[in-house]
N, CA, C and O atoms as CSV, one atom per row, in Angstrom:
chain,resi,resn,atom,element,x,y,z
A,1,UNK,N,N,103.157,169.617,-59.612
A,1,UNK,CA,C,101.880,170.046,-59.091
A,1,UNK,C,C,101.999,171.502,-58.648
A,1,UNK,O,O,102.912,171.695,-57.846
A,2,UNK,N,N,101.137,172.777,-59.061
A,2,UNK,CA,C,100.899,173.937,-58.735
A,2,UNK,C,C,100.288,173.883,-57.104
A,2,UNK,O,O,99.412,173.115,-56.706
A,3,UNK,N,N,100.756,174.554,-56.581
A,3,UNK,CA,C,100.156,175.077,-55.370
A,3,UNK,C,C,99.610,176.144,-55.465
A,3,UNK,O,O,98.432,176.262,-55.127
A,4,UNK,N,N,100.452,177.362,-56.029
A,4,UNK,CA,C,99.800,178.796,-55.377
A,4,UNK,C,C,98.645,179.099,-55.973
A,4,UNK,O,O,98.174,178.459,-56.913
A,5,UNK,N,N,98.111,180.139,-55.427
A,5,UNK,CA,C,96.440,180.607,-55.599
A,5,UNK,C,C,97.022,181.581,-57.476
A,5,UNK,O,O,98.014,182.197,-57.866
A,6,UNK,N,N,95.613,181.142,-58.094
A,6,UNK,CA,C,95.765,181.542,-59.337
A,6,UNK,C,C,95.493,183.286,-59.328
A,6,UNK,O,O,94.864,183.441,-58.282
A,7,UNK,N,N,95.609,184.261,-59.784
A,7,UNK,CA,C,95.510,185.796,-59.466
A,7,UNK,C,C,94.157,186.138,-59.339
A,7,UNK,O,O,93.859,187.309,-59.105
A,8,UNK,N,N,93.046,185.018,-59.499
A,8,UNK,CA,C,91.918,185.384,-59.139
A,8,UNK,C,C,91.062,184.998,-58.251
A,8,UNK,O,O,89.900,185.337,-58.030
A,9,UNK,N,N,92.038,183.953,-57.572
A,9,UNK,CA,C,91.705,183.447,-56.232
A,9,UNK,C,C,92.621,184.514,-54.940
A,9,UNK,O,O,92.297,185.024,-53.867
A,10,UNK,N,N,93.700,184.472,-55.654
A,10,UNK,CA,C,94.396,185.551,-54.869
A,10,UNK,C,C,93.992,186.528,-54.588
A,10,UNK,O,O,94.062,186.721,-53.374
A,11,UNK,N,N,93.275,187.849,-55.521
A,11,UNK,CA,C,92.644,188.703,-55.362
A,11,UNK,C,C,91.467,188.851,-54.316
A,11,UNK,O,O,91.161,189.712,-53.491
A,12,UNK,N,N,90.854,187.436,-54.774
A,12,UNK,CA,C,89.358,187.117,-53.569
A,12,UNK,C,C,90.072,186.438,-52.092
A,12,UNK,O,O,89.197,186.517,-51.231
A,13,UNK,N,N,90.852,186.049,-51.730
A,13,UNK,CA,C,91.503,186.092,-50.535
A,13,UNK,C,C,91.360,187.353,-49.738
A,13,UNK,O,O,90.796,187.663,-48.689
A,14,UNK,N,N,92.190,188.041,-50.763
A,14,UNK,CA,C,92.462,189.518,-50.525
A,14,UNK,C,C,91.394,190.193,-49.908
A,14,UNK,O,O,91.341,190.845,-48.865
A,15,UNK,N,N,90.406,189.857,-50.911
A,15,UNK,CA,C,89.005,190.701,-50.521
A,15,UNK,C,C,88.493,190.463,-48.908
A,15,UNK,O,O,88.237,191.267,-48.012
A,16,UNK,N,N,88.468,189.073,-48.968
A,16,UNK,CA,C,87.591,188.304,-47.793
A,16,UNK,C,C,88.595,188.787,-46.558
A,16,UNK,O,O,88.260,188.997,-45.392
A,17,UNK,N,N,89.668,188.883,-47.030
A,17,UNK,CA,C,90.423,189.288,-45.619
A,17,UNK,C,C,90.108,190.646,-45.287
A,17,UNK,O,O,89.993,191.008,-44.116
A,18,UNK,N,N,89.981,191.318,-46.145
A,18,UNK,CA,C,89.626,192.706,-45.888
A,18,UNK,C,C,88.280,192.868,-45.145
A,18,UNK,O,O,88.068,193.333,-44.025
A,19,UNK,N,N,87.409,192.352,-46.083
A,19,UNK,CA,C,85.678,192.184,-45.395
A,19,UNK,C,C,86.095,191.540,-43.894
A,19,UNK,O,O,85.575,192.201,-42.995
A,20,UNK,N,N,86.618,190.811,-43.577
A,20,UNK,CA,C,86.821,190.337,-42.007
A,20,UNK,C,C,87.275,191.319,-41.336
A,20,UNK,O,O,86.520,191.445,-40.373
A,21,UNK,N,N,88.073,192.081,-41.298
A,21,UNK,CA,C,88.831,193.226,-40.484
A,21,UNK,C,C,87.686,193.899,-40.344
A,21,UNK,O,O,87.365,194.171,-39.187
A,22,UNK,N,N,86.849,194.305,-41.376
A,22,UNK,CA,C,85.815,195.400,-41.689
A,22,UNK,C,C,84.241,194.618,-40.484
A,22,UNK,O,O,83.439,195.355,-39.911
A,23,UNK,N,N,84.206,193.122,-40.405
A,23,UNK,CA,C,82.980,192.369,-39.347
A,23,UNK,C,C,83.601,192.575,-37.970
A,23,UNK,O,O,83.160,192.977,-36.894
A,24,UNK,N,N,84.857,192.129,-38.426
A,24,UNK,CA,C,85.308,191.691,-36.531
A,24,UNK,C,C,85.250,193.470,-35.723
A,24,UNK,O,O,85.316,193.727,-34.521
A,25,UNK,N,N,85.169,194.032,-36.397
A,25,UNK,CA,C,84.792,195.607,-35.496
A,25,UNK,C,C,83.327,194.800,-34.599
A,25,UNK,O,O,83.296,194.965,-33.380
A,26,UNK,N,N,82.421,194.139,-35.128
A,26,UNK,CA,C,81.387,194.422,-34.330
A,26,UNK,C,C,81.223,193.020,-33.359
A,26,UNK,O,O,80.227,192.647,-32.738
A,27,UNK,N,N,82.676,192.338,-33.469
A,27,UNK,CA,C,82.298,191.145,-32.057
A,27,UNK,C,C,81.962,191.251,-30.996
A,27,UNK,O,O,80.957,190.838,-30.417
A,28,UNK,N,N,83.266,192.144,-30.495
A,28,UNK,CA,C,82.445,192.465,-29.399
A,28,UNK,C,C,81.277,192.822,-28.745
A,28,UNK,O,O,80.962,192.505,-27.598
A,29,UNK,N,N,80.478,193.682,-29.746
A,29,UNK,CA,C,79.063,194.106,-29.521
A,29,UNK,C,C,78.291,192.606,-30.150
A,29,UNK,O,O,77.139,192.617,-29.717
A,30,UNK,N,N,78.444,191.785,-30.708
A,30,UNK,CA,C,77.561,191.172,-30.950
A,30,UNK,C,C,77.812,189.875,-29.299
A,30,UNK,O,O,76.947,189.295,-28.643
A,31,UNK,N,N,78.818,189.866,-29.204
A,31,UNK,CA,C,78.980,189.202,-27.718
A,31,UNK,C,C,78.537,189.447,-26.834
A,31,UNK,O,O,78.159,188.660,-25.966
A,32,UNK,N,N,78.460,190.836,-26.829
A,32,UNK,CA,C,77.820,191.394,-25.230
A,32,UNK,C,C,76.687,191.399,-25.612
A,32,UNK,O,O,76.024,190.884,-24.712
A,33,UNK,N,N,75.749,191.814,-26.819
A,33,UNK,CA,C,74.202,192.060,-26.587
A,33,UNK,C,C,73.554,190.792,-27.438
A,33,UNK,O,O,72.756,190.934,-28.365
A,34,UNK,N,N,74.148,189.280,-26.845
A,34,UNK,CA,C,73.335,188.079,-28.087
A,34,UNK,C,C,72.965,188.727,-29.633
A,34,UNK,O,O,72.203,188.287,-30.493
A,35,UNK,N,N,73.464,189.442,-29.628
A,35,UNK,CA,C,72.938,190.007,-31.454
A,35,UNK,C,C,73.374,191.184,-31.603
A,35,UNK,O,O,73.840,191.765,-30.623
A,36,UNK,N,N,73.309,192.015,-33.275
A,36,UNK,CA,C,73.587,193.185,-33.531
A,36,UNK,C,C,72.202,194.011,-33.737
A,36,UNK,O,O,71.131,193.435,-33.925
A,37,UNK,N,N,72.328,195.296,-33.688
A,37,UNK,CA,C,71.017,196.060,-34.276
A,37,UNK,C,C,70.739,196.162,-35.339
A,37,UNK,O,O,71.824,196.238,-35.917
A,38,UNK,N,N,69.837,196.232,-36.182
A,38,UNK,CA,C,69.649,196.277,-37.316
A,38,UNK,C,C,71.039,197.477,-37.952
A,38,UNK,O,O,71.976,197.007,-38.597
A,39,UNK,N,N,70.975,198.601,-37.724
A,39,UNK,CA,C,71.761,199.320,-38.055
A,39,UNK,C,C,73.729,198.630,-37.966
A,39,UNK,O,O,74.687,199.393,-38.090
A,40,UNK,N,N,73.801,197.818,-37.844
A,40,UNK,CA,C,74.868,196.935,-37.515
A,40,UNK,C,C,74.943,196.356,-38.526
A,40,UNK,O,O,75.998,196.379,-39.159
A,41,UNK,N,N,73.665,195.553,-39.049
A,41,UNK,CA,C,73.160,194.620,-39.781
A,41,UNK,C,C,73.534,194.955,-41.101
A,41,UNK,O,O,74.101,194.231,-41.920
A,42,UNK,N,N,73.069,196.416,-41.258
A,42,UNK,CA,C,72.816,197.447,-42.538
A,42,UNK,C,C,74.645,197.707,-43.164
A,42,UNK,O,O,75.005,197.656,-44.341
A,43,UNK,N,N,75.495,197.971,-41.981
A,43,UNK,CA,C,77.211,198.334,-42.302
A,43,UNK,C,C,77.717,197.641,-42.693
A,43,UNK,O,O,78.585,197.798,-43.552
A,44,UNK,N,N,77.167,196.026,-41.936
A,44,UNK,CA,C,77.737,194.602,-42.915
A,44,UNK,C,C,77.319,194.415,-44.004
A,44,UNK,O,O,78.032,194.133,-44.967
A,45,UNK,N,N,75.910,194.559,-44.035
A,45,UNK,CA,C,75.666,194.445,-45.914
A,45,UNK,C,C,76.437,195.085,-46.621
A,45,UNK,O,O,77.355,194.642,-47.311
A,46,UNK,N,N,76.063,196.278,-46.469
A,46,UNK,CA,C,76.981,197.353,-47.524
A,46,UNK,C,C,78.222,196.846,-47.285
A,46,UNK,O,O,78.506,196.134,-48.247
A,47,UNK,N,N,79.142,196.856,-46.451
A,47,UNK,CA,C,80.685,196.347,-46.552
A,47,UNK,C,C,80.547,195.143,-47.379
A,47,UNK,O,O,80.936,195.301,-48.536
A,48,UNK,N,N,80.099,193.994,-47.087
A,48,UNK,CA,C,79.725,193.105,-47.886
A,48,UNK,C,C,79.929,192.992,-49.305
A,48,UNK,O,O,80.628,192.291,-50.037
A,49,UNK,N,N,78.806,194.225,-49.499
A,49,UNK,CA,C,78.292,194.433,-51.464
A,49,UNK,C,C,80.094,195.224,-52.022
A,49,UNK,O,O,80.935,195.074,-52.909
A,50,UNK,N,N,79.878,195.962,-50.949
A,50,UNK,CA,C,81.058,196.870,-51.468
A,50,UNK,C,C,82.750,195.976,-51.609
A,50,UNK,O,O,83.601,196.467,-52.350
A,51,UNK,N,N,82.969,195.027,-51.033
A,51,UNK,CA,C,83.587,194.284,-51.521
A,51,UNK,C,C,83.485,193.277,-52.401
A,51,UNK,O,O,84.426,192.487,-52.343
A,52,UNK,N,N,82.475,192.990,-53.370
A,52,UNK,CA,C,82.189,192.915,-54.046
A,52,UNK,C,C,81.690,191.024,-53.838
A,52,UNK,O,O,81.810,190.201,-54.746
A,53,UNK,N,N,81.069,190.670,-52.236
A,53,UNK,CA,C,81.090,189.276,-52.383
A,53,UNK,C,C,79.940,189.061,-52.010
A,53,UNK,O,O,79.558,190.012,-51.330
A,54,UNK,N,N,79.105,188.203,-52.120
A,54,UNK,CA,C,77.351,187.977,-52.088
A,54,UNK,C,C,76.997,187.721,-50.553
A,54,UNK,O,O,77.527,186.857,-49.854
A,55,UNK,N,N,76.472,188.200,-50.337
A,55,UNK,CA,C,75.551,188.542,-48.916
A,55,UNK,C,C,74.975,186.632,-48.647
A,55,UNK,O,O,74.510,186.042,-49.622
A,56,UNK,N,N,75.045,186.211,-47.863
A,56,UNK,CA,C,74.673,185.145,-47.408
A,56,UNK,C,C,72.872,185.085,-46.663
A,56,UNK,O,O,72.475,185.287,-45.515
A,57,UNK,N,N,72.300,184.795,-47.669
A,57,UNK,CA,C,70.466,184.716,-46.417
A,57,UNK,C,C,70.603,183.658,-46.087
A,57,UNK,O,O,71.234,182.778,-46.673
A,58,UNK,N,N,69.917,183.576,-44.900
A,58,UNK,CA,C,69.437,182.779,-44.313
A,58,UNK,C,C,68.645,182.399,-43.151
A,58,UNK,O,O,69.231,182.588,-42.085
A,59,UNK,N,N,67.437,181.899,-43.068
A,59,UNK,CA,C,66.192,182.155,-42.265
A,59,UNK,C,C,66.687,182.230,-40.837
A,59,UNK,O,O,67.456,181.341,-40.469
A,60,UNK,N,N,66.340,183.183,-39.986
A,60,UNK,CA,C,66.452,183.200,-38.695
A,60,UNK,C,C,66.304,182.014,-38.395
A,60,UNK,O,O,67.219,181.894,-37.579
A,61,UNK,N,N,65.493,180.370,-38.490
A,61,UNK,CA,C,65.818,179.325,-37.890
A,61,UNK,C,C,66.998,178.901,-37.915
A,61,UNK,O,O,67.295,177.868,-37.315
């Protein structure tokens, strides 16, 4: 039985770990003020796109 991640799961690990280093900058601010500012909002998208992984919607409810 194979365990390890195939080089294209590996790669997307890679990514997602990166995109996390790149969110967790804004915990703290999203801790202290119940939410981010739009302009907050805007650095995660783009980091997001720019790592090349799909933006998650979903209705403010």
């Amino acid at each position: 039985m194979e365990f390890a991640l195939s080089p294209r799961l590996a790669e997307l690990k890679q990514r997602a770990a990166s995109l996390t280093g790149k969110i967790m900058q804004f915990e703290g601010e999203c801790e202290a003020n119940n939410g981010l500012p739009p302009e907050a909002h805007a650095v995660i998208r783009d980091e997001v796109l720019a790592h090349g992984l799909p933006a998650i919607k979903m209705p403010a409810e």
